[in-house]
N, C-alpha and C positions, 0 to 999 in steps of 0.2 A: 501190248502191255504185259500179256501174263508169257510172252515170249522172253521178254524184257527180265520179267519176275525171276523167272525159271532159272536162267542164268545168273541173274544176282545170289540167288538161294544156293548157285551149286558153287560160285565162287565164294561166299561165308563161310562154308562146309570146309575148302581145301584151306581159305586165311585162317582159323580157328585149328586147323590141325597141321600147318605147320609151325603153333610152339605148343598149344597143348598137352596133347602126349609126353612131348621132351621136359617138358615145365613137370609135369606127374612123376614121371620119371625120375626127377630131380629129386621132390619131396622124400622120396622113399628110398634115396639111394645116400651112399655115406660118400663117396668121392668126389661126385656132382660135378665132374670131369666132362669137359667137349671137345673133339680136336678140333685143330683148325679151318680142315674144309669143311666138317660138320658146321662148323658155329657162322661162317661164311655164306654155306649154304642154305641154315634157318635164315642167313639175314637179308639172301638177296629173293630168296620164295615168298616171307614176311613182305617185305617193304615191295613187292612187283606186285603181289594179291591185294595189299591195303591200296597201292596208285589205281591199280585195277576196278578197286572198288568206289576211287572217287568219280572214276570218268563213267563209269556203269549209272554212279548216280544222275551224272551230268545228262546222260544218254535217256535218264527216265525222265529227267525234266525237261528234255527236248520234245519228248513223247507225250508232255504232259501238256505243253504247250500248243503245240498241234492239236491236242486232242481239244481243248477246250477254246481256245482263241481261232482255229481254222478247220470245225467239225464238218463242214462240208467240203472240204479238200483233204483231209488225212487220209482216206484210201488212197489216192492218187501221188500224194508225197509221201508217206510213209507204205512204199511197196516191200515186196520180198529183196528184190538188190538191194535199198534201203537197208531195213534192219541187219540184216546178212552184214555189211558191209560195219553197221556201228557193233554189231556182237565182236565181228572179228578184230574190228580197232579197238574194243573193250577190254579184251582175253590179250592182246600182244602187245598195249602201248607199254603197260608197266612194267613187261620184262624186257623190252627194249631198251625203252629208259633206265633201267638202274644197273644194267650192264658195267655203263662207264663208272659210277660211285663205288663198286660193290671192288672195282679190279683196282681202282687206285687205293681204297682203304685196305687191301689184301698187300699191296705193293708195299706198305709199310713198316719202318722194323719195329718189333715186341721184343723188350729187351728180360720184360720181367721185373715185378710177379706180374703175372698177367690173370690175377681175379677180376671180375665183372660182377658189381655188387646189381643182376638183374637175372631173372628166369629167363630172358630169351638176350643172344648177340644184338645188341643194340648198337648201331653205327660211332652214337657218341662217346661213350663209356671204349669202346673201340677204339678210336682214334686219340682220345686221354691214354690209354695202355699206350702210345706210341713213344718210342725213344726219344724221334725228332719231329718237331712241331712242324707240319707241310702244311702250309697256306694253298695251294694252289688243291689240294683235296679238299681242305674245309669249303674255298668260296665252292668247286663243284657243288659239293652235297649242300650248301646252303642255296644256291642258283635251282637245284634242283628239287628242293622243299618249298621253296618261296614259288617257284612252278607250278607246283602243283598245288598248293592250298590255297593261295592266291587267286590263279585261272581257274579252277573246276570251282571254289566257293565261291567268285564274280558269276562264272557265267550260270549258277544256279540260281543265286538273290536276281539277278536278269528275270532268267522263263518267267519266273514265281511273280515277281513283278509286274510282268506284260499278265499273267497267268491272274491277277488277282484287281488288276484296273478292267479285263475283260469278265470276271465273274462282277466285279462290282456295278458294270452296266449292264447283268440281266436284269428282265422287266418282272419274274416272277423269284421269288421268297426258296421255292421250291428248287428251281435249276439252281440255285446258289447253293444252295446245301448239299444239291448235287457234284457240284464242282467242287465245293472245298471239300466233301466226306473221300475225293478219289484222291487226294493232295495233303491229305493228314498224315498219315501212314507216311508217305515220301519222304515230308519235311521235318518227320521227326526222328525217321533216320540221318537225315542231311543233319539235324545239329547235334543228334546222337553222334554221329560219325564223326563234324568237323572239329564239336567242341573237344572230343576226347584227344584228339590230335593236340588242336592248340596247348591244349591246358598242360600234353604231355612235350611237346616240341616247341612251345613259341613263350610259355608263361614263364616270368621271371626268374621262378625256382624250376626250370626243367632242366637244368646244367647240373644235377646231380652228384656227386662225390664218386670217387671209383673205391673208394675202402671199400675193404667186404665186413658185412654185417652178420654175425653166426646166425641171426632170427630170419633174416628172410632169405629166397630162392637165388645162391650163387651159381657160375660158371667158374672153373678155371682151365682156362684154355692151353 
């Protein structure tokens, strides 16, 4: 678990600083100018450290599961190849994955103006700058949103699940407190995490305008 931790903690540190700084930056600066591989580049570090951070969640509530549904077999299933092997699927699926979204919205023409009424290159506001409407990049990035919010929020409400019908069969008052005081903390990242997602990608007003606004934090690319 605190292997688990360790590595979630140093992956916040890199998601949170790459737009951060640039975001600060912005505030204080009069041109609020990004070039193009810059603004690219926050977008495909952003969006590969947030996937990164779903399945890291995914990976603690695998960890949570075991711990509490199978405490007499998690030394034996959760060995050193084990975790080694879900760190390293942790730290490389996201940048795998957004590989292909991040080259086909680059591939697109900006004819101009190309304002970004956001602090950081956002895919959407992105792909609105475009000349020509490409259907075949939006299903991508929508196939691959639906992906991952879908699969990593399914198979979490799962563990919790199995994770909360096995706390509900302990015999003592005590192990239950014990089990849910290690699974607070998790699950209130999990909907700290998923709800901010949804509410900014999936809730009915998240299709935003691309006009730029003089009050808040522009790009122009």
């Amino acid at each position: 678990m605190y292997i688990l931790l360790g590595n979630f903690s140093l992956l916040e540190i890199c998601y949170v600083t790459s737009t951060v700084p640039n975001m600060l930056a912005n505030f204080l600066s009069t041109s609020k100018s990004i070039s193009f591989v810059s603004c690219f580049a926050q977008f495909y570090f952003f969006f590969s450290f947030g996937c990164d951070e779903g399945f890291f969640l995914c990976i603690m509530a695998f960890d949570r599961y075991l711990a509490i549904c199978c405490p007499l077999h998690y030394p034996c299933i959760m060995t050193r190849q084990l975790y080694t092997g879900l760190v390293i699927f942790g730290w490389s699926c996201g940048f795998i994955l957004f590989i292909t979204p991040v080259v086909l919205i680059s591939r697109l023409p900006f004819c101009g103006p190309n304002i970004i009424n956001h602090f950081m290159c956002d895919p959407v506001p992105l792909m609105m700058l475009s000349c020509a409407e490409d259907t075949t990049t939006q299903s991508v990035y929508s196939a691959f949103n639906a992906f991952f919010m879908i699969g990593t929020f399914l198979f979490i409400l799962c563990s919790y699940a199995l994770v909360i019908l096995a706390v509900v069969r302990m015999p003592t008052a005590a192990g239950k407190r014990k089990a849910f005081s290690t699974c607070a903390s998790h699950l209130a990242v999990v909907f700290l995490f998923f709800g901010s997602i949804m509410l900014m990608y999936v809730s009915p007003g998240s299709r935003h305008p691309v006009e730029c606004k003089k009050s808040l934090p522009y790009f122009i690319l």
